[in-house]
N, CA, C, O and CB atoms as a CASP TS submission, in Angstrom:
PFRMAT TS
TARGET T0000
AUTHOR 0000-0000-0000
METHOD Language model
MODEL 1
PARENT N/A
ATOM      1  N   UNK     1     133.760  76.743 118.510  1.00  0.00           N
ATOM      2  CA  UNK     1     135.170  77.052 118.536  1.00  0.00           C
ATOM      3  C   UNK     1     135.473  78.348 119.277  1.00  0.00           C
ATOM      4  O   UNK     1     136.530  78.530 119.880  1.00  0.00           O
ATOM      5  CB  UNK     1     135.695  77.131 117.140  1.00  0.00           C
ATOM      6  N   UNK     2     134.670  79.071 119.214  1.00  0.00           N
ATOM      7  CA  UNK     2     135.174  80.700 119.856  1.00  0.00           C
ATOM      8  C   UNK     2     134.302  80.362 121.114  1.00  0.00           C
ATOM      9  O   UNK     2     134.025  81.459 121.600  1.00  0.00           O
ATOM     10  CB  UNK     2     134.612  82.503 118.813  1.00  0.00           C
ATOM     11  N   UNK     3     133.768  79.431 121.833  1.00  0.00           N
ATOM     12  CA  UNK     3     133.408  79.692 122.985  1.00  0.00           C
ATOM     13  C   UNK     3     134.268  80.393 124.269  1.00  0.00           C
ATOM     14  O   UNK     3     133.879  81.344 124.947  1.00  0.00           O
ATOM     15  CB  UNK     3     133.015  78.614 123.224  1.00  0.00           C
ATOM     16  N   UNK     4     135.341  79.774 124.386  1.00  0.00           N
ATOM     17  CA  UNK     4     135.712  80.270 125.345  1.00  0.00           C
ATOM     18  C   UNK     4     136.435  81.616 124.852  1.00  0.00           C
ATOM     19  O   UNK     4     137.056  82.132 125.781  1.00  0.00           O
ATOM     20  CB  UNK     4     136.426  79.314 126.075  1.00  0.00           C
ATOM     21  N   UNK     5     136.487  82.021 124.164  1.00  0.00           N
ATOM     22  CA  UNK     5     136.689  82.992 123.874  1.00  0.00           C
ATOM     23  C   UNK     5     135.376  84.100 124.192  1.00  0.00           C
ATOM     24  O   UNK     5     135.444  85.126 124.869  1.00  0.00           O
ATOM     25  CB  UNK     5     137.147  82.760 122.665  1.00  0.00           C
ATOM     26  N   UNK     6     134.538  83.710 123.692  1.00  0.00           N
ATOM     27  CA  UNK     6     133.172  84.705 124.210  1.00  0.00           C
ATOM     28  C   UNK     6     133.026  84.352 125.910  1.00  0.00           C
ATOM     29  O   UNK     6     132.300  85.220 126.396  1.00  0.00           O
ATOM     30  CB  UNK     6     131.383  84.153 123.220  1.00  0.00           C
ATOM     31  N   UNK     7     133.466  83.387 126.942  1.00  0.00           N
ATOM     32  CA  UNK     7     133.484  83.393 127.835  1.00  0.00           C
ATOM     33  C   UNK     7     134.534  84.506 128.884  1.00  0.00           C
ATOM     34  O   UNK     7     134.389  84.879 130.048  1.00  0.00           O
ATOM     35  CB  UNK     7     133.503  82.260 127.767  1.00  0.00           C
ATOM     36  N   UNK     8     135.605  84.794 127.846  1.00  0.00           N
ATOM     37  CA  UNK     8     136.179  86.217 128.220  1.00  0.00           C
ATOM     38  C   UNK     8     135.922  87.173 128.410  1.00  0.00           C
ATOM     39  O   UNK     8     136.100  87.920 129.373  1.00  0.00           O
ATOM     40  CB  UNK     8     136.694  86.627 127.796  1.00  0.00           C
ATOM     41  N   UNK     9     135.034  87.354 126.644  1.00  0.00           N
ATOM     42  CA  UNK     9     134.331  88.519 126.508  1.00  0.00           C
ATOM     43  C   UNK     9     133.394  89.035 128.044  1.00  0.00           C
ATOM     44  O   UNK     9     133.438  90.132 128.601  1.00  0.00           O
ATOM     45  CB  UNK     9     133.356  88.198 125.175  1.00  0.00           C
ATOM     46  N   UNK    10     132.487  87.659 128.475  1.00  0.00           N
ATOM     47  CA  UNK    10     131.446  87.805 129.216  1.00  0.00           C
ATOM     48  C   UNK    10     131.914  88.343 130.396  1.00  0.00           C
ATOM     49  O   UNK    10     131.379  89.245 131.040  1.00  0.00           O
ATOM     50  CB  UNK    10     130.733  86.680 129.365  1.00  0.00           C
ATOM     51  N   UNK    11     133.404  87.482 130.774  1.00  0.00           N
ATOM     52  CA  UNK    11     134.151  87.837 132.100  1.00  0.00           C
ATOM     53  C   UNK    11     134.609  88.710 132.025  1.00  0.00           C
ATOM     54  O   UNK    11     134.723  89.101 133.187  1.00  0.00           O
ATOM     55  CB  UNK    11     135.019  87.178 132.609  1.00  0.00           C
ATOM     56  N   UNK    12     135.123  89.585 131.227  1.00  0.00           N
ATOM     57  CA  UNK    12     135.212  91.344 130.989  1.00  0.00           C
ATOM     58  C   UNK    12     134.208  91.753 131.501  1.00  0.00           C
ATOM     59  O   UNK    12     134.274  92.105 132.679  1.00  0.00           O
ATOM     60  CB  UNK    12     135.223  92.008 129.527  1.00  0.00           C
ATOM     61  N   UNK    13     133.134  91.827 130.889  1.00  0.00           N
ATOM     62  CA  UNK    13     132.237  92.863 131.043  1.00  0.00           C
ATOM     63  C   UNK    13     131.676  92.917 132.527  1.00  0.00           C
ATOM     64  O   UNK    13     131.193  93.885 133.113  1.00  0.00           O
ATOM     65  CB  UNK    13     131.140  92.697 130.017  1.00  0.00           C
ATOM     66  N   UNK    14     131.853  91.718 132.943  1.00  0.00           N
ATOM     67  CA  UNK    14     131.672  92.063 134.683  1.00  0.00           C
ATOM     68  C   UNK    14     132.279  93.042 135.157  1.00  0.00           C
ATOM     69  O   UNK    14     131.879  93.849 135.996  1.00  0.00           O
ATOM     70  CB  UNK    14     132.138  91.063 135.642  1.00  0.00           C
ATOM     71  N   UNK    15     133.712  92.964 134.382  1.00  0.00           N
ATOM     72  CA  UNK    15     134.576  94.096 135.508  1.00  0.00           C
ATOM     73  C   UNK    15     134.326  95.618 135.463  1.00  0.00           C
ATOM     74  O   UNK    15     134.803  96.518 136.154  1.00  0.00           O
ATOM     75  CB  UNK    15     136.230  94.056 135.242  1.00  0.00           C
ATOM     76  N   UNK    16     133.257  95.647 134.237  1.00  0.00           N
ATOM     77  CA  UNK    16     132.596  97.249 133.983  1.00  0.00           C
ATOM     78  C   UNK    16     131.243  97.240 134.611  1.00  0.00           C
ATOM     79  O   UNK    16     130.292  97.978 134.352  1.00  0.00           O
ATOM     80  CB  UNK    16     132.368  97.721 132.232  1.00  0.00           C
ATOM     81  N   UNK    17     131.330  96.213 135.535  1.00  0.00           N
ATOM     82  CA  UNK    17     130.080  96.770 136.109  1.00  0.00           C
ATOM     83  C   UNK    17     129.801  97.446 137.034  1.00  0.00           C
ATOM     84  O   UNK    17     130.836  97.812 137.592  1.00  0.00           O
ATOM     85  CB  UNK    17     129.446  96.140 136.336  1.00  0.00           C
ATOM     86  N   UNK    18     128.529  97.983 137.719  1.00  0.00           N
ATOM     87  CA  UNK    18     129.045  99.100 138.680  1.00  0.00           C
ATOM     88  C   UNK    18     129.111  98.537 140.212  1.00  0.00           C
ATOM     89  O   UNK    18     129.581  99.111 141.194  1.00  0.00           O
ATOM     90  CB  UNK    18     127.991 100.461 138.609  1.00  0.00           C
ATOM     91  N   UNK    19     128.379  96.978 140.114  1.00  0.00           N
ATOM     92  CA  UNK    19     129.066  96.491 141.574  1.00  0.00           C
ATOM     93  C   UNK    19     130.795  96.321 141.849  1.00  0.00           C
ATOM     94  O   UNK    19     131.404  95.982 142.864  1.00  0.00           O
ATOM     95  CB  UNK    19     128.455  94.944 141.833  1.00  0.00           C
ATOM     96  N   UNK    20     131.274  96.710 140.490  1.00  0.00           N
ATOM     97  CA  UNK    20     133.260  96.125 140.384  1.00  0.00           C
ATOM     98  C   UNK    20     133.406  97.547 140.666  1.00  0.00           C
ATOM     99  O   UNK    20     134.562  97.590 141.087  1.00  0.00           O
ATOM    100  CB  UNK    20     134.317  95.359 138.474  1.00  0.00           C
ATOM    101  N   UNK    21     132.949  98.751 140.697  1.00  0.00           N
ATOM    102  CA  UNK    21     133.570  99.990 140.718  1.00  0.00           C
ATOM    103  C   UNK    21     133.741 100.547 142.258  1.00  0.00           C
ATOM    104  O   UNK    21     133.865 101.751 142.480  1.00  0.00           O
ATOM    105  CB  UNK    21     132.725 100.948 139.821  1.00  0.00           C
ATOM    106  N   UNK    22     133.737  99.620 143.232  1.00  0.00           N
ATOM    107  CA  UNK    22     134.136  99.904 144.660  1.00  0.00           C
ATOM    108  C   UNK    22     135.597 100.279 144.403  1.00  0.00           C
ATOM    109  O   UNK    22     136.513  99.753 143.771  1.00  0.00           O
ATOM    110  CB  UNK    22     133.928  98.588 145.764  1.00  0.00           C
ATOM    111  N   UNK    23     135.428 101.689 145.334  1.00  0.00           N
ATOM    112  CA  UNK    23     136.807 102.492 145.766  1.00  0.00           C
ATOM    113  C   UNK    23     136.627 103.523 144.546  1.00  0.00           C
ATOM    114  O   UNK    23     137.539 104.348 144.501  1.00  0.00           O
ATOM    115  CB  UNK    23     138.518 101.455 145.759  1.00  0.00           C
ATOM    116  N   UNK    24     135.544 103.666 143.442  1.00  0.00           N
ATOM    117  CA  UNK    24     135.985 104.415 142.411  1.00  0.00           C
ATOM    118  C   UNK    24     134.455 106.133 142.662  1.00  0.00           C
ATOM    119  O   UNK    24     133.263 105.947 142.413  1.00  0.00           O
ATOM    120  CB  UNK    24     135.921 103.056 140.579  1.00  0.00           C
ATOM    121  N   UNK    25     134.699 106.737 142.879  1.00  0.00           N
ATOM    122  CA  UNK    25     133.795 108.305 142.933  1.00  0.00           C
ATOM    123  C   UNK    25     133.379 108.128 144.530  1.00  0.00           C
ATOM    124  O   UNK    25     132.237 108.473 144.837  1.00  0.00           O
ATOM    125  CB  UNK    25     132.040 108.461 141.626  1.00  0.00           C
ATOM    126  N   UNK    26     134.199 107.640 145.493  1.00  0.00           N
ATOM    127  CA  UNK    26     133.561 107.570 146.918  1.00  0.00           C
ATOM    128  C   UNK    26     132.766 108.663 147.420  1.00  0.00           C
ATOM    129  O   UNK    26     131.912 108.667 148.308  1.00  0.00           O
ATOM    130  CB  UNK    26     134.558 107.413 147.895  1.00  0.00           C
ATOM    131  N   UNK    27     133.277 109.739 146.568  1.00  0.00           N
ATOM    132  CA  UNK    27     132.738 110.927 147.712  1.00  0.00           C
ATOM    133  C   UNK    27     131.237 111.314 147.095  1.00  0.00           C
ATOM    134  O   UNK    27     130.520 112.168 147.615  1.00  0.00           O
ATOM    135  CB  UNK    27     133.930 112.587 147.779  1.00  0.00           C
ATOM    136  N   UNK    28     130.823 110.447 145.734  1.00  0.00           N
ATOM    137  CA  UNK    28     129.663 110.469 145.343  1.00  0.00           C
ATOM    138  C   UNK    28     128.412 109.720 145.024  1.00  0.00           C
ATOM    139  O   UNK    28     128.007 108.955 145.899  1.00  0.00           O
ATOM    140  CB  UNK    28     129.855 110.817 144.771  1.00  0.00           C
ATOM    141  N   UNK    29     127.856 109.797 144.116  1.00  0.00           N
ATOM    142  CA  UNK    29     126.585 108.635 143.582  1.00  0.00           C
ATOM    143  C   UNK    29     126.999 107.685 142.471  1.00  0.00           C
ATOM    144  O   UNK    29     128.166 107.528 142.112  1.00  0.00           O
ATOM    145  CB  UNK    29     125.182 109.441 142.894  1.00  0.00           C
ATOM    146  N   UNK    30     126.155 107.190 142.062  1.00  0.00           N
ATOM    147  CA  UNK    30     126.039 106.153 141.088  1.00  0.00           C
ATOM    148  C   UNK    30     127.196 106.837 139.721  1.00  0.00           C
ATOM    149  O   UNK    30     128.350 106.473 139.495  1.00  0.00           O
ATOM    150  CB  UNK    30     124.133 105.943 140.620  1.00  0.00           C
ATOM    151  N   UNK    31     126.552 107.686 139.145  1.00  0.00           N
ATOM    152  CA  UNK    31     127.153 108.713 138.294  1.00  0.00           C
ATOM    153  C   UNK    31     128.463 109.496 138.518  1.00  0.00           C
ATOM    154  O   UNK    31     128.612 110.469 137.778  1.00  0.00           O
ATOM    155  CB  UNK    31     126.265 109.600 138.198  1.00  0.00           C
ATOM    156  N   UNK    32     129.249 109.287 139.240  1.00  0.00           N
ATOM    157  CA  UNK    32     130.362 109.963 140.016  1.00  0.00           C
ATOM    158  C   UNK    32     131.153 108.862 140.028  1.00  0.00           C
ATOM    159  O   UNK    32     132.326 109.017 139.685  1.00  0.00           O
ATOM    160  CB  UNK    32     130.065 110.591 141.476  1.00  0.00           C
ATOM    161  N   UNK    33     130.697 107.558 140.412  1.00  0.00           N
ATOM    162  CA  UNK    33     131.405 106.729 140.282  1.00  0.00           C
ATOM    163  C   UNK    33     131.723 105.624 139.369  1.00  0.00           C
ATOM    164  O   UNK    33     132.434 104.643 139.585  1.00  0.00           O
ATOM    165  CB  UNK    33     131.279 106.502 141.005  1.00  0.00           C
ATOM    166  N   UNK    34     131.006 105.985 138.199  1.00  0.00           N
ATOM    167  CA  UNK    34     131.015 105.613 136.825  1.00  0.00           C
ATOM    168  C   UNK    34     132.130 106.162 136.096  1.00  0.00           C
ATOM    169  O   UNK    34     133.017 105.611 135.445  1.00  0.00           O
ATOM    170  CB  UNK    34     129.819 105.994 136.195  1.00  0.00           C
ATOM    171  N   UNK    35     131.895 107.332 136.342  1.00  0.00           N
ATOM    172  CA  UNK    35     132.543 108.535 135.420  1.00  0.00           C
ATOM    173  C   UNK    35     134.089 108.330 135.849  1.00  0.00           C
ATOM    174  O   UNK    35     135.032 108.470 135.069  1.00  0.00           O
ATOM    175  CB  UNK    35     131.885 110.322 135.826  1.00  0.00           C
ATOM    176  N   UNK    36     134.224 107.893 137.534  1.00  0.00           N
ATOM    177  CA  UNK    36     135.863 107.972 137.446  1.00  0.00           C
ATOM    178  C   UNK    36     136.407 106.605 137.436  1.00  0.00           C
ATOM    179  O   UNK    36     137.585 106.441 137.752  1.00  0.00           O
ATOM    180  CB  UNK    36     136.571 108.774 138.733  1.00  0.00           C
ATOM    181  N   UNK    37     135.723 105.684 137.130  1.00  0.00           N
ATOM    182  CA  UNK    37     135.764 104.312 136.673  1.00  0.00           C
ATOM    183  C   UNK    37     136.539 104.665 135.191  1.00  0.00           C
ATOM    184  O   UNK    37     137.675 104.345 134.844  1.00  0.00           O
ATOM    185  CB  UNK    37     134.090 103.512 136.586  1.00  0.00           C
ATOM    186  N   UNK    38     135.492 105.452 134.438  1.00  0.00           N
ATOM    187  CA  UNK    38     135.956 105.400 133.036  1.00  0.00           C
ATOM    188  C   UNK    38     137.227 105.751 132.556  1.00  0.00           C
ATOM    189  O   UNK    38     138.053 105.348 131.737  1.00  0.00           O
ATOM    190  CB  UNK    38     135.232 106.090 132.366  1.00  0.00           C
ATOM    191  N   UNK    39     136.962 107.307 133.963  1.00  0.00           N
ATOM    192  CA  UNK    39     138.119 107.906 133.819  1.00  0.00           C
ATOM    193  C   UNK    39     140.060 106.893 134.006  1.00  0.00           C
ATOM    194  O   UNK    39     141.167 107.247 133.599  1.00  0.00           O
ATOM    195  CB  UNK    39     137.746 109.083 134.998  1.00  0.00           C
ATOM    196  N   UNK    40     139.723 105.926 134.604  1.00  0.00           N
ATOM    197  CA  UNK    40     140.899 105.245 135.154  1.00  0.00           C
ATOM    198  C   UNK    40     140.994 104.113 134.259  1.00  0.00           C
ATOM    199  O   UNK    40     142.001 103.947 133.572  1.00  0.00           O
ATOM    200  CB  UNK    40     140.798 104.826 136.689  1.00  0.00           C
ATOM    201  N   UNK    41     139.863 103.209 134.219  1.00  0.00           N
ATOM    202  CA  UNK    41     140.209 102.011 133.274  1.00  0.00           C
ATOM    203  C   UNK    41     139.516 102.156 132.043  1.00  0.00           C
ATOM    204  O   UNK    41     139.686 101.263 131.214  1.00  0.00           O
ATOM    205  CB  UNK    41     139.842 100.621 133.857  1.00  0.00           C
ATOM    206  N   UNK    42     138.730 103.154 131.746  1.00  0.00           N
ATOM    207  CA  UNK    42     137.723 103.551 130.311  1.00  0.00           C
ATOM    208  C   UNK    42     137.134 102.874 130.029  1.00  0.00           C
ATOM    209  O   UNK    42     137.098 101.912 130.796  1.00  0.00           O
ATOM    210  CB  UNK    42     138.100 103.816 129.115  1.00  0.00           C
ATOM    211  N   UNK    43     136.037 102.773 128.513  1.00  0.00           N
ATOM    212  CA  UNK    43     134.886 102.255 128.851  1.00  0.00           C
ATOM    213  C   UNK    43     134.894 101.013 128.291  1.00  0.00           C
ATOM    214  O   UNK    43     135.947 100.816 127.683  1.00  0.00           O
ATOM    215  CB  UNK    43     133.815 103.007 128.509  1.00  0.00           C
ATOM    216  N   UNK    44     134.082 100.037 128.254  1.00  0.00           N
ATOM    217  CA  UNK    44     134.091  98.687 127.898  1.00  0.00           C
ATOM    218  C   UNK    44     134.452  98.465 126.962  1.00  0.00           C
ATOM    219  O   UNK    44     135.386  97.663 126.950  1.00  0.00           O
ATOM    220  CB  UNK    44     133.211  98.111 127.919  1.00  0.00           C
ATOM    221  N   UNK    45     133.885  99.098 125.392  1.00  0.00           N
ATOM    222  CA  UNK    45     133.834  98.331 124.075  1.00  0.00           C
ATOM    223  C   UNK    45     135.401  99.272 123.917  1.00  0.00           C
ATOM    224  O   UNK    45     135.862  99.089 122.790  1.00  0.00           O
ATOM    225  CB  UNK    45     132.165  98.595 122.740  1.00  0.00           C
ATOM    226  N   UNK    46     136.057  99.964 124.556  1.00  0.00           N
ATOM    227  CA  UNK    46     137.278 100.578 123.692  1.00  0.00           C
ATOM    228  C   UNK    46     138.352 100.220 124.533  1.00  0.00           C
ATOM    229  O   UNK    46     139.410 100.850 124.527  1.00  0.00           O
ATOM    230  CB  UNK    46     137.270 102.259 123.384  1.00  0.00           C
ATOM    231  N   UNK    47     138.146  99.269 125.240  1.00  0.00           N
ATOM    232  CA  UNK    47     139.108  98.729 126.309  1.00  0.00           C
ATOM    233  C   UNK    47     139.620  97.495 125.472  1.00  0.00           C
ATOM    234  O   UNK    47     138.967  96.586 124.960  1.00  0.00           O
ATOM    235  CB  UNK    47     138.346  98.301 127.898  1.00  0.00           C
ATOM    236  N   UNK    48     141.260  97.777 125.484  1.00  0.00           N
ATOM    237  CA  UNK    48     142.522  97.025 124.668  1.00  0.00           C
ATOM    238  C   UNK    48     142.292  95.370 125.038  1.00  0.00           C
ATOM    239  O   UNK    48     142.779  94.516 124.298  1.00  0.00           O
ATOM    240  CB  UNK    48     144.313  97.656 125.321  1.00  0.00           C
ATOM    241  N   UNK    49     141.751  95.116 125.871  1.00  0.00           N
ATOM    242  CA  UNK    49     141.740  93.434 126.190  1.00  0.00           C
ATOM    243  C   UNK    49     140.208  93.321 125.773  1.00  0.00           C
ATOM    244  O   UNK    49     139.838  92.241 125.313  1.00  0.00           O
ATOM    245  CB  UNK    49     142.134  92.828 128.098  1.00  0.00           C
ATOM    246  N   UNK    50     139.314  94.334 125.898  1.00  0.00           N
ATOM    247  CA  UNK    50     137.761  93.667 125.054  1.00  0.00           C
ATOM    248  C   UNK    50     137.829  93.663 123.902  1.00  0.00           C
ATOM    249  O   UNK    50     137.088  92.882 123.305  1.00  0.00           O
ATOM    250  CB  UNK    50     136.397  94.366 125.167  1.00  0.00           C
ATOM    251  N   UNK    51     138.949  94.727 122.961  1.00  0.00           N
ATOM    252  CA  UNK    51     139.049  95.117 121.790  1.00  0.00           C
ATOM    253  C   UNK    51     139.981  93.407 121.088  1.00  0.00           C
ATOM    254  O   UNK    51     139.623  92.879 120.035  1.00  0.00           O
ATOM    255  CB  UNK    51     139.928  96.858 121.817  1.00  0.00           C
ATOM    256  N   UNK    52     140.919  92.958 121.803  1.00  0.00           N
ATOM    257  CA  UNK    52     141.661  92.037 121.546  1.00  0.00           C
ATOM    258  C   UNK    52     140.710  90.585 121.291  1.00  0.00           C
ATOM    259  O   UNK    52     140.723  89.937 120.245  1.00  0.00           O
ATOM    260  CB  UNK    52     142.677  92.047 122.677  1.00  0.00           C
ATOM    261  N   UNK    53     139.855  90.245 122.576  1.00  0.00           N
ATOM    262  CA  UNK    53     139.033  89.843 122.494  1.00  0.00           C
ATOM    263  C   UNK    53     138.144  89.273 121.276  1.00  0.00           C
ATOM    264  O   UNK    53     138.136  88.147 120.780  1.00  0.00           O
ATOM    265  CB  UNK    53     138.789  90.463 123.041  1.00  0.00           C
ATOM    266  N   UNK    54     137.298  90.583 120.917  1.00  0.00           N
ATOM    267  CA  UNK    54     136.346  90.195 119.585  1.00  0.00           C
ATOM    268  C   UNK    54     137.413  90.309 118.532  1.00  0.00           C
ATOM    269  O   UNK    54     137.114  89.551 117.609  1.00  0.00           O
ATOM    270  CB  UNK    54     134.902  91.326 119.220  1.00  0.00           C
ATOM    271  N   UNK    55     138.607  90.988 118.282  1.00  0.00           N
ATOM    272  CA  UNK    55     139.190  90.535 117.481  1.00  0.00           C
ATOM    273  C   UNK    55     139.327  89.040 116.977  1.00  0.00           C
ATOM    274  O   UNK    55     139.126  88.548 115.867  1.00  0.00           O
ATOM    275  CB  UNK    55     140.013  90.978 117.771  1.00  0.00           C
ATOM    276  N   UNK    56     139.695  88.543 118.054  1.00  0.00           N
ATOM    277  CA  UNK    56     140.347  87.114 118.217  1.00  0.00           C
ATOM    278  C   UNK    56     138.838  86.243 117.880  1.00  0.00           C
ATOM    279  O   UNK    56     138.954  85.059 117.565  1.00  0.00           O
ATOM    280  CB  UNK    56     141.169  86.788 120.080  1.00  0.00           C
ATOM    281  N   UNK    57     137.669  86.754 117.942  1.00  0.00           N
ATOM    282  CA  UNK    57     136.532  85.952 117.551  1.00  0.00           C
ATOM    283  C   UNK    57     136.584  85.985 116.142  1.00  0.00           C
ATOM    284  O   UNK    57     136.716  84.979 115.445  1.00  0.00           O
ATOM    285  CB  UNK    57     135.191  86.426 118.090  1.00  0.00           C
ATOM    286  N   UNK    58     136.454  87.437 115.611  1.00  0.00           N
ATOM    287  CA  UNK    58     136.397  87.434 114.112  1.00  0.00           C
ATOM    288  C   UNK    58     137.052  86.561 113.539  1.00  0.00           C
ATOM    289  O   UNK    58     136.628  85.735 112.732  1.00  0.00           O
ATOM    290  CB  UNK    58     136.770  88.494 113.540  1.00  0.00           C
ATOM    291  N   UNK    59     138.607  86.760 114.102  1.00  0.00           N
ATOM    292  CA  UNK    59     139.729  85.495 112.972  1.00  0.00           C
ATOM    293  C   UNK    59     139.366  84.187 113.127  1.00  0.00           C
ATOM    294  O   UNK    59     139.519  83.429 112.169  1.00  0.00           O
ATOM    295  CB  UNK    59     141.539  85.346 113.369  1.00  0.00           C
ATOM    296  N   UNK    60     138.660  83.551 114.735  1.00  0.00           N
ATOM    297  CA  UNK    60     138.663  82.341 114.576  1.00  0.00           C
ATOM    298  C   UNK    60     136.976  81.713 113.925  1.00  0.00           C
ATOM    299  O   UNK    60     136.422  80.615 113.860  1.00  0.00           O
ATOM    300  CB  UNK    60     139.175  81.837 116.028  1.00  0.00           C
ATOM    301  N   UNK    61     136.664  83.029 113.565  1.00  0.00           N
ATOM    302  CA  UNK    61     135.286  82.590 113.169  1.00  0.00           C
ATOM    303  C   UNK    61     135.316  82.735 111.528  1.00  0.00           C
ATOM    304  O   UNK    61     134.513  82.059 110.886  1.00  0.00           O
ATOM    305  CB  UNK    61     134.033  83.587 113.939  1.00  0.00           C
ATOM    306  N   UNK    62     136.318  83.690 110.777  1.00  0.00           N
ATOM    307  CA  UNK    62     136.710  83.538 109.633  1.00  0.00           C
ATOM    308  C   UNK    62     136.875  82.661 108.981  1.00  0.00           C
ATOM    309  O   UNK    62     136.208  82.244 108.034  1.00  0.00           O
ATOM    310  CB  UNK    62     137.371  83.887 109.523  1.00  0.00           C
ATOM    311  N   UNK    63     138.281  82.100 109.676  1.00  0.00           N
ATOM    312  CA  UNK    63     138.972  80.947 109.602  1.00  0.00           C
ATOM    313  C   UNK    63     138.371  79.747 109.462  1.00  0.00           C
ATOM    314  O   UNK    63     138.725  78.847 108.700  1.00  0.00           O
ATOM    315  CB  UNK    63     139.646  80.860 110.522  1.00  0.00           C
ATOM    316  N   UNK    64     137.152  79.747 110.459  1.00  0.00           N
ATOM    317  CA  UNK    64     136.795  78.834 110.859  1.00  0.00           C
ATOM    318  C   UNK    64     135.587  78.341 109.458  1.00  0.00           C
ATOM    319  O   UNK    64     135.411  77.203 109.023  1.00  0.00           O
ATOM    320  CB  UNK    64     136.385  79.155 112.384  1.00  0.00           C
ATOM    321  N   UNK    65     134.920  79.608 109.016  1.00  0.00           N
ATOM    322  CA  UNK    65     134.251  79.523 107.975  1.00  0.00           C
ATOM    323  C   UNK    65     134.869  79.101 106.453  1.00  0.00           C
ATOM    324  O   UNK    65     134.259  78.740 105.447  1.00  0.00           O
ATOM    325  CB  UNK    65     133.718  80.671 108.012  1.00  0.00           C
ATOM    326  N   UNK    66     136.194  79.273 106.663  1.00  0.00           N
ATOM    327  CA  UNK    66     137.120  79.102 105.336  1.00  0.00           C
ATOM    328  C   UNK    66     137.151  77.517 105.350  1.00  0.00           C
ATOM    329  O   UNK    66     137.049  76.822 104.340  1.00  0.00           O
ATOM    330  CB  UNK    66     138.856  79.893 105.427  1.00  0.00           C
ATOM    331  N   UNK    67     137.251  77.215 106.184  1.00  0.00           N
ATOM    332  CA  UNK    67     137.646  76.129 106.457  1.00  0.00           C
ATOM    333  C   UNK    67     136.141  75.133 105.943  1.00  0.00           C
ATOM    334  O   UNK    67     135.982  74.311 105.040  1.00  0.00           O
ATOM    335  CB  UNK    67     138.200  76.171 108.072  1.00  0.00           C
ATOM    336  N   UNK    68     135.511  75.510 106.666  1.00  0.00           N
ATOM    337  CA  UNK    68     133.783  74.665 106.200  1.00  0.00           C
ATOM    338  C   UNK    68     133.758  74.680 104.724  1.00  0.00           C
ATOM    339  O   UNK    68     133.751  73.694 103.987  1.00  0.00           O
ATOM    340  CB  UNK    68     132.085  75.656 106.762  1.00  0.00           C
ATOM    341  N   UNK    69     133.744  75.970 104.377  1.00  0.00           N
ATOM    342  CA  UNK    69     133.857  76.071 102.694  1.00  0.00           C
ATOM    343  C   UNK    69     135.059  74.998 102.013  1.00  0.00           C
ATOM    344  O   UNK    69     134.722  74.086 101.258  1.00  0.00           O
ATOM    345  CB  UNK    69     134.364  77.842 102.249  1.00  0.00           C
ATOM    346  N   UNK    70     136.026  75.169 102.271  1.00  0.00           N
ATOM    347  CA  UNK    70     136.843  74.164 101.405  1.00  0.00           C
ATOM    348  C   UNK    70     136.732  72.410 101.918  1.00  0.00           C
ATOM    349  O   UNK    70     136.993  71.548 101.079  1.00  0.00           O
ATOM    350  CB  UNK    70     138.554  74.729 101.536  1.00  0.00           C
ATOM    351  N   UNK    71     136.471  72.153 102.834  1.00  0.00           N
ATOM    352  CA  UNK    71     135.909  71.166 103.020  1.00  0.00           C
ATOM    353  C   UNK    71     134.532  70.480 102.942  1.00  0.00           C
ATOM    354  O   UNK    71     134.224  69.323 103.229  1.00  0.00           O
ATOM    355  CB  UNK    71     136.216  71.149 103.734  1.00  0.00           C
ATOM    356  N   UNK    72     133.738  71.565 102.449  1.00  0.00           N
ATOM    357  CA  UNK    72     132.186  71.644 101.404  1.00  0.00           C
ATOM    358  C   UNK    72     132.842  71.125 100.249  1.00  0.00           C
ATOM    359  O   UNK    72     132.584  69.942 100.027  1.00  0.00           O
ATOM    360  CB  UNK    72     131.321  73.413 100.995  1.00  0.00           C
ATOM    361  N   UNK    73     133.894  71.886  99.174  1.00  0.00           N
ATOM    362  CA  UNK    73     133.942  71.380  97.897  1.00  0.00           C
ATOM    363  C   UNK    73     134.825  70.183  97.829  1.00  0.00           C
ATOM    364  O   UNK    73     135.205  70.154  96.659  1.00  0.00           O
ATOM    365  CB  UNK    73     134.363  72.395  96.982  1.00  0.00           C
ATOM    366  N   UNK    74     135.298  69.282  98.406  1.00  0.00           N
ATOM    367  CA  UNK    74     135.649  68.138  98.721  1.00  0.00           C
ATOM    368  C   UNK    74     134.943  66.748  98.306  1.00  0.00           C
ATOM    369  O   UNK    74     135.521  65.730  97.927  1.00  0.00           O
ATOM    370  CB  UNK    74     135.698  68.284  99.879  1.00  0.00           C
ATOM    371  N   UNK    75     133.338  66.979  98.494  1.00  0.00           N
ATOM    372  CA  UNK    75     132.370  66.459  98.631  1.00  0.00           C
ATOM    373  C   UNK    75     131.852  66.186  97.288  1.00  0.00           C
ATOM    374  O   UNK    75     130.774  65.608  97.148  1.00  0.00           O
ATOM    375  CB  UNK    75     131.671  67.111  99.438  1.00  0.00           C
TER
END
């Protein structure tokens, strides 16, 4: 049920990677251009659409467990 939802997750985290950080610390290295990556879009796990993200897993994985359970005592 949360697959495509973790398929978000996955497609996020590309965009923190450091081949996506073209145009970001030009005038430096690896580390220069991390840092003003962070500085502009910040870092992965505290970023509002990754944060939304695993939210949205927890509830549908909650839910999803509530659900098994009451349809266990059925039986």
């Amino acid at each position: 049920m949360v697959d495509l939802d973790k398929m978000l997750y996955n497609d996020a985290r590309k965009e923190f990677t450091l081949s996506s950080m073209t145009g970001f610390g030009i005038d430096g290295g690896d580390e220069e251009k991390r840092q003003d990556f962070e500085q502009v879009r910040g870092e992965f796990e505290s970023n509002s659409v990754v944060a939304a993200i695993q939210d949205h897993i927890k509830q549908k994985t909650a839910l999803g467990d509530g659900l098994i359970k009451r349809v266990a005592t059925l039986r």
